[in-house]
C-alpha positions as CSV (number, residue, x, y, z in Angstrom):
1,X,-15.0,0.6,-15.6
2,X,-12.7,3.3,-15.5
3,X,-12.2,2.8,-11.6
4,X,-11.4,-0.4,-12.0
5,X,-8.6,0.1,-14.7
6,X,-7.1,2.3,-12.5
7,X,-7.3,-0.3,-9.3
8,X,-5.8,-2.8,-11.6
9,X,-3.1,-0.4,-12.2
10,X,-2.3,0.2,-9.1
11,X,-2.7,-3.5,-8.1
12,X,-0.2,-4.2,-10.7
13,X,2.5,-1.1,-9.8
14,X,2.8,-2.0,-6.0
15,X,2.7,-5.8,-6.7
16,X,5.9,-5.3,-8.8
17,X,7.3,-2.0,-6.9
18,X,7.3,-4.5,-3.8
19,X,9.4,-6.8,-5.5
20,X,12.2,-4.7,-6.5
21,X,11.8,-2.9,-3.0
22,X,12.4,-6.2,-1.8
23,X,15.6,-6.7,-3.6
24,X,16.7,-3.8,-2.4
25,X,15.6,-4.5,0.9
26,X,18.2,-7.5,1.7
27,X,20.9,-5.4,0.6
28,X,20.5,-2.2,2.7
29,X,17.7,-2.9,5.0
30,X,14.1,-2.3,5.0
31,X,14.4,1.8,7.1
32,X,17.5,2.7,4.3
33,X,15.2,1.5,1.4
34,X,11.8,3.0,2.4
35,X,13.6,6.9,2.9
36,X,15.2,6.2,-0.1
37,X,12.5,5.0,-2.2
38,X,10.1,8.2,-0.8
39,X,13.1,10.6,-1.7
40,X,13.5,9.3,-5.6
41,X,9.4,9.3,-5.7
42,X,9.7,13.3,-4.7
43,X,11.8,13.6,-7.0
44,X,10.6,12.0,-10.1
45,X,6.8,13.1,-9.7
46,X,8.2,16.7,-9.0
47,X,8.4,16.9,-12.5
48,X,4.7,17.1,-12.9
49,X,4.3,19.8,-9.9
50,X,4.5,22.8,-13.5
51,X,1.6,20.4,-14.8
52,X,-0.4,20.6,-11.6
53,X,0.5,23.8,-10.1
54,X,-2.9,25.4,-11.1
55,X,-4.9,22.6,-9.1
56,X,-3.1,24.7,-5.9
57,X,-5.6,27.3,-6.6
58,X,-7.9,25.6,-4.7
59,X,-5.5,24.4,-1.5
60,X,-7.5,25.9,1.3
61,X,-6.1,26.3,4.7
62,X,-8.2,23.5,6.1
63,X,-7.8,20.9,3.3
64,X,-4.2,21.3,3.7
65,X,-3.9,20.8,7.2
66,X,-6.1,17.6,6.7
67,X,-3.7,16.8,4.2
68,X,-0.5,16.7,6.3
69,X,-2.3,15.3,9.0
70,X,-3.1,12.0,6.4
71,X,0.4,12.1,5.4
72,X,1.6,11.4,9.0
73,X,-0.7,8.3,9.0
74,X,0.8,7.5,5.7
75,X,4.6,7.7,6.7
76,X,3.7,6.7,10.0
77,X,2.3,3.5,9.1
78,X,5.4,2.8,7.0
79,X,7.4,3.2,9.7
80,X,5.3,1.0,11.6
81,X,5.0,-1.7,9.4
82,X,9.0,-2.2,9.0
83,X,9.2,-2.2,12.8
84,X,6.5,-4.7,12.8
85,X,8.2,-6.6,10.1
86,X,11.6,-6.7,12.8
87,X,10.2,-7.7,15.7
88,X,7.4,-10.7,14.4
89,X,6.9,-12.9,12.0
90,X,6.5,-11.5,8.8
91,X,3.5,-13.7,7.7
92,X,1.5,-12.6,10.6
93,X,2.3,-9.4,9.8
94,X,1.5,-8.8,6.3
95,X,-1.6,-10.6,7.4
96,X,-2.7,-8.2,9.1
97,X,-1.2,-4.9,7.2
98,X,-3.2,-6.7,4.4
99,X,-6.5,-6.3,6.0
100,X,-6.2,-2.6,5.9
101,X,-8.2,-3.0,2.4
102,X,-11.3,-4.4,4.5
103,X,-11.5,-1.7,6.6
104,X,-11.2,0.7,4.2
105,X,-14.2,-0.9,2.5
106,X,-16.2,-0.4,6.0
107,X,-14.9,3.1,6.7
108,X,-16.3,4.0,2.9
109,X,-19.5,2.5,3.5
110,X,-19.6,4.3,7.2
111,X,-18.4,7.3,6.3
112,X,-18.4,8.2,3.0
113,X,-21.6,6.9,2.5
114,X,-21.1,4.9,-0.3
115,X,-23.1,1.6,-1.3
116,X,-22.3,-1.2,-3.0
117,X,-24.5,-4.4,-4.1
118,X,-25.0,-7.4,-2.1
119,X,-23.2,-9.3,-5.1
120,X,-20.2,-6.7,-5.3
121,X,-20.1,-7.4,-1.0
122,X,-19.7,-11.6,-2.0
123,X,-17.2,-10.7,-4.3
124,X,-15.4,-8.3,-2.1
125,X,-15.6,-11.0,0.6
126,X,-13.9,-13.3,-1.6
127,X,-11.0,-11.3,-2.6
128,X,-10.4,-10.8,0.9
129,X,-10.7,-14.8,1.5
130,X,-8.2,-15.2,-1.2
131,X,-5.6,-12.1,0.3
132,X,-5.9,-14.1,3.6
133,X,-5.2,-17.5,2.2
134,X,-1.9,-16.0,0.3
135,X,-0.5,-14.1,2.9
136,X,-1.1,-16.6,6.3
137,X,0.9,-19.1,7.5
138,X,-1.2,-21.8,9.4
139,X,2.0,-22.8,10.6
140,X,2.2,-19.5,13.1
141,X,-0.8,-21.3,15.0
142,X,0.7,-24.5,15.3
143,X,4.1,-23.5,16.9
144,X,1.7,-21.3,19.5
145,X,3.6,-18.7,19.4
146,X,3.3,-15.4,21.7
147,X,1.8,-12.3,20.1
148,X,4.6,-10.1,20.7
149,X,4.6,-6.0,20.5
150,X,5.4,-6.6,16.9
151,X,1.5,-7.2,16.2
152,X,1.0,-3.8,17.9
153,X,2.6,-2.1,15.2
154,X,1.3,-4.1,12.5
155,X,-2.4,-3.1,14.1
156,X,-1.3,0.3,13.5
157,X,-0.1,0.2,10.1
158,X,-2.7,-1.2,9.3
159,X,-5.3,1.6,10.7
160,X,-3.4,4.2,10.0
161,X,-3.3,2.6,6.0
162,X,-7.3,2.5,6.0
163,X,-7.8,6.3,7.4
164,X,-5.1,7.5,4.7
165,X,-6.6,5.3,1.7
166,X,-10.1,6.0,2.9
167,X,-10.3,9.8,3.8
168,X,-7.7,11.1,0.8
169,X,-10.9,11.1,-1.7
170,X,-11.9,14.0,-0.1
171,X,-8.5,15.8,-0.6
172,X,-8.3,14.6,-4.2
173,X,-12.1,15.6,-4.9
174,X,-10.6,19.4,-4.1
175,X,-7.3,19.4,-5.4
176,X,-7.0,16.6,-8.1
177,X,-5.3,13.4,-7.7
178,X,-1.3,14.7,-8.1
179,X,-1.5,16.8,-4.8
180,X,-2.8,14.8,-1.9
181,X,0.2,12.2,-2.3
182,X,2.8,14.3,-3.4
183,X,2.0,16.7,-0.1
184,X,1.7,13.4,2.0
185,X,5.3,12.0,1.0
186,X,6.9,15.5,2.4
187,X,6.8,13.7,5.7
188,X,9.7,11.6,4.6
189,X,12.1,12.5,7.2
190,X,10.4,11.0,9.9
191,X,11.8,7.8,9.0
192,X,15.1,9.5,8.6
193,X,14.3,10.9,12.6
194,X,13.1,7.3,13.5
195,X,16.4,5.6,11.9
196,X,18.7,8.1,14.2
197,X,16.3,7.4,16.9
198,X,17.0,3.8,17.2
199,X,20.4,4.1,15.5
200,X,19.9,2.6,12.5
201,X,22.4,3.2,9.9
202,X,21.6,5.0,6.8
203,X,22.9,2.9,3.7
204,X,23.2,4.7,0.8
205,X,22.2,2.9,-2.8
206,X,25.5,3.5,-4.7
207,X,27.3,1.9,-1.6
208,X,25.6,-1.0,-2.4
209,X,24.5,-1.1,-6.1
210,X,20.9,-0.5,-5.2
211,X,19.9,3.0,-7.3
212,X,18.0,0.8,-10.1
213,X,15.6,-1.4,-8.0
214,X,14.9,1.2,-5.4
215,X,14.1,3.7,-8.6
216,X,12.3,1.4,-10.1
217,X,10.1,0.5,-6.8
218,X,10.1,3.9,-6.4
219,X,8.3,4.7,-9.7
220,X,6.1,1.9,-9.7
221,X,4.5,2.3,-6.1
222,X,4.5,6.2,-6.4
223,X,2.5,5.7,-10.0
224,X,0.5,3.0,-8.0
225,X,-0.4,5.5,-5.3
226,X,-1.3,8.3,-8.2
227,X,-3.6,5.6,-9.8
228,X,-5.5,4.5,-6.8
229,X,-6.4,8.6,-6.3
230,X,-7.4,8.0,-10.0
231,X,-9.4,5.5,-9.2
232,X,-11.6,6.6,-6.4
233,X,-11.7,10.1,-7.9
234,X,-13.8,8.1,-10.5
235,X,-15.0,5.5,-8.6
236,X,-16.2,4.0,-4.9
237,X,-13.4,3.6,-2.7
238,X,-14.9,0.6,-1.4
239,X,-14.6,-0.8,-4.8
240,X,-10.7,-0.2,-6.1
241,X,-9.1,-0.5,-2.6
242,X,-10.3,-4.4,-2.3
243,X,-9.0,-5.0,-6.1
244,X,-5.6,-2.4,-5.6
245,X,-4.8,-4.0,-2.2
246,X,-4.8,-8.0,-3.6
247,X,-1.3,-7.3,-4.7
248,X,0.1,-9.5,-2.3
249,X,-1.2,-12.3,-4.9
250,X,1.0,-11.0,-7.1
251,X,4.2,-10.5,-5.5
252,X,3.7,-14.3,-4.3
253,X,3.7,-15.3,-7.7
254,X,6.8,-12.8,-8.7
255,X,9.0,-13.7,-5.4
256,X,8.3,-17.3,-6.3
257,X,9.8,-16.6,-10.1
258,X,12.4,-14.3,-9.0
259,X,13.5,-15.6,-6.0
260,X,12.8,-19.2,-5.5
261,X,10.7,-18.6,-2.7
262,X,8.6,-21.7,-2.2
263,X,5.0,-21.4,-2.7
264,X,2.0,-24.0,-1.2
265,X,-0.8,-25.2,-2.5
266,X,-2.8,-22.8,0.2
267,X,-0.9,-19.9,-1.6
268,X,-2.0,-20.9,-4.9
269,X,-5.3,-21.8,-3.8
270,X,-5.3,-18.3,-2.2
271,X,-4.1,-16.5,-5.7
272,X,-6.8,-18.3,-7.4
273,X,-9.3,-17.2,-5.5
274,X,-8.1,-13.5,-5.7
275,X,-7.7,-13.3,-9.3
276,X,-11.5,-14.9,-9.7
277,X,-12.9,-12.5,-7.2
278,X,-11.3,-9.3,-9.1
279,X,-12.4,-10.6,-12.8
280,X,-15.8,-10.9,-11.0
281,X,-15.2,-7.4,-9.7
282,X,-14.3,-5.8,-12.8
283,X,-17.6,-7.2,-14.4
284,X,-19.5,-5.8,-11.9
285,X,-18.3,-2.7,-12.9
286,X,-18.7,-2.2,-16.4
């Protein structure tokens, strides 16, 4: 039960952190607000690091290489996933970033050798059902539209996603959950290096009246990432990623509050069928 608080939690935290990353988003771009968003997480959970510093007594060689080697995957797939966002159309997209949950579940069963009931599996396939019903546009089919090299990056955001979120449990078993992340996120200037790269400018919050929602997505998607090591420290990982990465539901329902954005029947639909599938969840795992 504890697993699935924590899943909740972080279901909640980047459901919300999306939002205000989003409003921060149309007012100094997507690159600008994910380097600055990583940079205030850094330093707001530094704060813990004298909290944690023990847990570094066990930071072998290995695990720490294995650790950086996750966090490029991590960053990388950012990076990827605005790029992908650019170039196609964002429904598509998140479509398939979204799926990076159903791998995960796959790689956990593969690799980590965990096992789950054929009842938790229905309900898992359900969530997913209800994900891909609130994230896809139908509409993307009927206008027959070219995959273009958009969907490329999206495919590898959404890998690179599943290896991080699947193969961290075995850096936070070591080392606690505070560590894995907080060594991950030191890759933040390779969207700084990207952004010169392909010369995009570097808009800076207080230009634009940005510093509250960017810290506040910051804190709540950086305390969502802490929460989902929480969780599978505690728990399967092919249970909490499935009920932690359903937050699209959520930021449907917020963006459609907050900023008019219309919402169909397929979306609601979708939602509903989400929000059943992790109450089913969660009784499953008392």
């Amino acid at each position: 039960m504890l697993s699935f608080l924590f899943a909740f939690f972080t279901y909640i935290g980047w459901g919300i952190g999306d939002i205000f990353g989003t409003i921060a988003s149309r007012k100094v771009g997507a690159y600008s607000t994910s380097l600055w968003i990583l940079i205030i997480g850094i330093f707001l959970f530094s704060l813990y690091i004298p909290f944690a510093f023990h847990e570094l007594t066990r930071l072998t060689i290995p695990i720490f290489i294995i650790n950086i080697l996750l966090g490029f995957f991590y960053i990388s797939g950012n990076v990827a996933l605005n790029e992908a966002l650019v170039r196609s159309n964002p429904s598509m997209v998140l479509t398939i970033n979204g799926s990076f949950t159903a791998l995960v579940v796959i790689l956990s069963l593969v690799f980590l050798g965990e096992h789950i009931s054929g009842i938790q599996g229905l309900v898992i396939a359900i969530i997913f059902l209800g994900i891909f019903l609130c994230t896809f546009d139908f509409g993307v089919l009927k206008k027959k539209q070219k995959l273009d090299t958009g969907i490329l990056f999206a495919l590898y955001a959404m890998i690179s996603f599943a290896v991080y979120f699947t193969f961290i449990k075995s850096i936070v078993r070591e080392i606690g959950w505070f560590w894995p992340n907080f060594i991950s996120f030191l890759w933040f200037p390779m969207i700084y290096v990207y952004m010169k790269m392909k010369h995009i400018r570097v808009v800076y919050p207080l230009t634009k009246k940005t510093i509250f929602p960017i810290a506040a997505s910051a804190f709540l998607l950086r305390s969502a990432d802490f929460a989902f090591n929480i969780g599978i420290s505690s728990g399967l990982t092919s249970i909490v990623a499935p009920i932690a990465g359903a937050y699209p539901t959520l930021s449907a329902i917020i963006a459609y509050k907050v900023f008019k954005d219309p919402i169909t029947r397929q979306q609601i639909l979708g939602i509903i069928i989400t929000l059943c599938g992790i109450v089913l969840l969660s009784l499953l795992s008392v």
